[in-house]
Z-matrix of the N, CA and C atoms (Angstrom, degrees):
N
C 1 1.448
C 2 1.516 1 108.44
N 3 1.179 2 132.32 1 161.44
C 4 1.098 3 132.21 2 -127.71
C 5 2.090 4 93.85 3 -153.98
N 6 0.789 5 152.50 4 162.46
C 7 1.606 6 141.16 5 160.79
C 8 1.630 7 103.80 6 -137.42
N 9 1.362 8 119.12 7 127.80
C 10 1.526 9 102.38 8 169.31
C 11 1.235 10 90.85 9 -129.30
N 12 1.580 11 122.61 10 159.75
C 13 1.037 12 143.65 11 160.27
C 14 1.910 13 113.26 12 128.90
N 15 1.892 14 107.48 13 -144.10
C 16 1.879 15 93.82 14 -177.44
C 17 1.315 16 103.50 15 -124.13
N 18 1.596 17 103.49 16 143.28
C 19 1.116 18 87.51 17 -174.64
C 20 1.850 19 87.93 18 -130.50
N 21 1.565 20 92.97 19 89.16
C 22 1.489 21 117.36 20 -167.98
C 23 1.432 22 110.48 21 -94.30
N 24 1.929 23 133.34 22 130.54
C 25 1.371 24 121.46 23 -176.17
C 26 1.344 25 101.05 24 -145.04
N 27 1.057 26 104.95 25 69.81
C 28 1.728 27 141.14 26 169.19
C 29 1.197 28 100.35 27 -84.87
N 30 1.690 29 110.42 28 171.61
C 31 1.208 30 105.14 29 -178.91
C 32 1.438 31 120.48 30 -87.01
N 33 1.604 32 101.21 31 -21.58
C 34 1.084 33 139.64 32 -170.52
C 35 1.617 34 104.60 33 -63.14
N 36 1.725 35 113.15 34 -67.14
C 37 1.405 36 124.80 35 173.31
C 38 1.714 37 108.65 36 -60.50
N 39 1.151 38 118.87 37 2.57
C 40 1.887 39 88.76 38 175.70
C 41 1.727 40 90.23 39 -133.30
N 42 1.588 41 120.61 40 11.66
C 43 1.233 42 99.14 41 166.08
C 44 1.623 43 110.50 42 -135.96
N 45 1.477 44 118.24 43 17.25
C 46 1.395 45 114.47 44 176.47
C 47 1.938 46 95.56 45 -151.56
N 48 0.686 47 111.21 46 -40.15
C 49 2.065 48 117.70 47 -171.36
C 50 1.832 49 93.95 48 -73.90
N 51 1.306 50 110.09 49 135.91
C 52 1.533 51 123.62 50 148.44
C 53 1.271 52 105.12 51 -99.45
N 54 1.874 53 82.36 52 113.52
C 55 1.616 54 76.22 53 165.09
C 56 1.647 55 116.52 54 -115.65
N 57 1.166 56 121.08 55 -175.91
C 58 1.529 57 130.72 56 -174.25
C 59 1.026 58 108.43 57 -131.01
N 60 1.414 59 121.63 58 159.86
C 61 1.305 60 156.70 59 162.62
C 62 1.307 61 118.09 60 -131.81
N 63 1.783 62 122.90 61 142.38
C 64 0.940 63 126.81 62 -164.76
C 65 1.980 64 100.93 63 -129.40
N 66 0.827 65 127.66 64 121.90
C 67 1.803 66 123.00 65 -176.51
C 68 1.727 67 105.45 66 -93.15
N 69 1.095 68 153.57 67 143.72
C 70 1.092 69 171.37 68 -110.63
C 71 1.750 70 101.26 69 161.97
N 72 2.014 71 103.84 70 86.88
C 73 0.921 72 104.85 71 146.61
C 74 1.692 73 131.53 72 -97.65
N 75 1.474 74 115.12 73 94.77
C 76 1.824 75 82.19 74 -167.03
C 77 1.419 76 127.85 75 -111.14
N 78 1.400 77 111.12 76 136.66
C 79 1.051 78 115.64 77 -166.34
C 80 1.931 79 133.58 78 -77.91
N 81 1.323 80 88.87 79 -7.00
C 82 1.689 81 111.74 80 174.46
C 83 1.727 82 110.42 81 -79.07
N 84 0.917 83 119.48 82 100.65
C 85 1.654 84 121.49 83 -177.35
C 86 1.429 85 108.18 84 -46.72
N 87 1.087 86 130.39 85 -46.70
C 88 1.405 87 123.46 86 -179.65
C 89 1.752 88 115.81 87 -54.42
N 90 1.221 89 105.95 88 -37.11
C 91 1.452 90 123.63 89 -169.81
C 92 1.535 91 97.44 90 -73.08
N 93 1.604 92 112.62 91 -57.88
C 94 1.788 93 98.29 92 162.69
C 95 1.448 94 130.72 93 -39.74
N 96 1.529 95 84.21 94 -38.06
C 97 1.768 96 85.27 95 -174.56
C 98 1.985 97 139.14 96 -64.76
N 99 1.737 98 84.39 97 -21.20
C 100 1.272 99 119.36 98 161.25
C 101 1.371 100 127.19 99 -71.48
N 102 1.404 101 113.95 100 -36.46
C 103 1.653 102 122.10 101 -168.68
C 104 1.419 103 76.35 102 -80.70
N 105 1.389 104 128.04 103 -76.05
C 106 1.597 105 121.36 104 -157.36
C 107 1.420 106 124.10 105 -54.26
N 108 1.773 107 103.60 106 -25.85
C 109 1.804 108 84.43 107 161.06
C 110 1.522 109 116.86 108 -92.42
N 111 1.525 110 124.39 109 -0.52
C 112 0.914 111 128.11 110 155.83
C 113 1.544 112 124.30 111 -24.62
N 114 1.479 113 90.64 112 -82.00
C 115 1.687 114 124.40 113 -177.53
C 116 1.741 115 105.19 114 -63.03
N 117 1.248 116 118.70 115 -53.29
C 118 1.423 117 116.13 116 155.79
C 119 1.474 118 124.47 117 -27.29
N 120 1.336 119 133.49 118 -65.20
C 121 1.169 120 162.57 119 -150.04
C 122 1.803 121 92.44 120 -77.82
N 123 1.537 122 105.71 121 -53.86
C 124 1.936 123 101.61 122 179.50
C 125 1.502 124 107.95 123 -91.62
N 126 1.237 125 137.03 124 0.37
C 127 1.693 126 123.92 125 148.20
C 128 1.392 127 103.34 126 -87.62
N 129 1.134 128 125.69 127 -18.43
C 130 1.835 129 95.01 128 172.37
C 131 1.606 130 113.42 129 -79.47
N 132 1.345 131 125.60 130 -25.31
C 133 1.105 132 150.43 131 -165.33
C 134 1.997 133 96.05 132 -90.14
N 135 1.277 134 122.21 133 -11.40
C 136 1.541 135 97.22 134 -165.39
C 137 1.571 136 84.82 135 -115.51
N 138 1.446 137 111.95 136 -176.49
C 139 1.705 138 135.66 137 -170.93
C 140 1.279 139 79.02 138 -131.80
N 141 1.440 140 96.92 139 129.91
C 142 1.653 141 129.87 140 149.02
C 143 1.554 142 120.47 141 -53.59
N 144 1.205 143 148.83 142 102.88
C 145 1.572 144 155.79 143 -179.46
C 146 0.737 145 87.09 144 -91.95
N 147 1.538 146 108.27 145 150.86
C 148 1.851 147 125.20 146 136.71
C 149 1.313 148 107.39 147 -142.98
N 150 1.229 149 99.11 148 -178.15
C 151 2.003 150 102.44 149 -149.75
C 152 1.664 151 97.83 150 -74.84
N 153 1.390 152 125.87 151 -32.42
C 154 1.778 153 121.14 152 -175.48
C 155 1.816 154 82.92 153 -59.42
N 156 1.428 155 136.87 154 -55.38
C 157 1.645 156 119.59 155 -146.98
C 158 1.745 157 90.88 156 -70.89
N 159 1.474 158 121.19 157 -41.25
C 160 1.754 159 106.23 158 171.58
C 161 0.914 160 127.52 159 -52.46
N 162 1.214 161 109.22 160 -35.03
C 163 2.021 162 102.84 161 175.80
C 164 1.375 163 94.37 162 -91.63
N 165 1.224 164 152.12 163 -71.87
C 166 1.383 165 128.44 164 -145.38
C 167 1.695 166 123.58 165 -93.29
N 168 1.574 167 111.79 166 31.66
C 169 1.110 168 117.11 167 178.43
C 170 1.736 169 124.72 168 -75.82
N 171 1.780 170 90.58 169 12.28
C 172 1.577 171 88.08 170 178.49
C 173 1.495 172 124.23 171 96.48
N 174 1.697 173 107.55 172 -36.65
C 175 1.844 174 107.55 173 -161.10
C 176 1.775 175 75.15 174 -111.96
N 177 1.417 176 92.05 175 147.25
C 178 1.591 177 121.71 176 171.82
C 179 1.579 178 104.77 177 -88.81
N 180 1.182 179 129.54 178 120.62
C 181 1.134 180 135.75 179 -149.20
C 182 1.959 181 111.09 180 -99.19
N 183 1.482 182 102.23 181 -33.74
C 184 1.634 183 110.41 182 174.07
C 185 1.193 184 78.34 183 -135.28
N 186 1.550 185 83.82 184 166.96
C 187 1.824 186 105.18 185 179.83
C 188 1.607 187 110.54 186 -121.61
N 189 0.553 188 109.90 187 -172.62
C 190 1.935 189 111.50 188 -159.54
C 191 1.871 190 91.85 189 -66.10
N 192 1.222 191 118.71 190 -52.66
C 193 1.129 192 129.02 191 168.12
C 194 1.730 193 122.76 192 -32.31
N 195 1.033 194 93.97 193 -62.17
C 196 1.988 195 116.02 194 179.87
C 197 1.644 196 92.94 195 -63.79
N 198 1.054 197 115.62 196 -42.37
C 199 1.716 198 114.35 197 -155.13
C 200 1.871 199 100.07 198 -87.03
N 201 1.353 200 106.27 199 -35.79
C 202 1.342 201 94.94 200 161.30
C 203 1.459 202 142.31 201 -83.54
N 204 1.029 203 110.76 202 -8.85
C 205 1.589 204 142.33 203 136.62
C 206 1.234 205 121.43 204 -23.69
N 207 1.430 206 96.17 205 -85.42
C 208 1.140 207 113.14 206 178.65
C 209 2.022 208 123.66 207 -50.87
N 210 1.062 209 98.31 208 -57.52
C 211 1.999 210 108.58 209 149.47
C 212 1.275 211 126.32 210 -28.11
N 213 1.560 212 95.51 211 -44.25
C 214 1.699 213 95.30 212 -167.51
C 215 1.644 214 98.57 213 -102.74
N 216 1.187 215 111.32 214 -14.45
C 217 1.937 216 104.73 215 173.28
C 218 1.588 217 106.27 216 -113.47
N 219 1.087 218 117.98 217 29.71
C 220 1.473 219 134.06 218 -167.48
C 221 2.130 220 97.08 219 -43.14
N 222 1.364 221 100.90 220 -61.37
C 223 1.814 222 98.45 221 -179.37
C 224 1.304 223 129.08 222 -83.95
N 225 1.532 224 98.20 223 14.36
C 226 1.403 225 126.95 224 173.24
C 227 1.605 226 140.56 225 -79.85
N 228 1.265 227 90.01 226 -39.21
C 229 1.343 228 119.18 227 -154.41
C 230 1.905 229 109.65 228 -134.56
């Protein structure tokens, strides 16, 4: 199975955005064979995060500006 679409949890996406999801069962073997080296192909290709390397990577991510912004358009944005 296969998932396309967002699977967004903002404040924004669970109280103003519809979002979708799409399921991808497929039944043509070749077409599996594609999704799985698909999906194969972007975990060998991606880096593992976790939340200590987001916060302590050094770069300040909003600036006093963005962050108050963001507060004051909080169901906005």
């Amino acid at each position: 199975m296969s998932v396309i679409g967002s699977s967004n949890f903002s404040f924004r996406s669970n109280r103003r955005d519809t979002e979708c999801q799409l399921y991808l069962i497929p039944e043509c073997d070749q077409f599996k064979k594609r999704l799985h080296e698909e999906s194969s192909n972007l975990f060998e290709k991606a880096k593992q995060v976790d939340l200590k390397t987001v916060k302590n990577d050094g770069v300040d991510k909003l600036t006093w500006k963005e962050r108050l912004l963001s507060r004051m358009f909080n169901s906005f944005i």
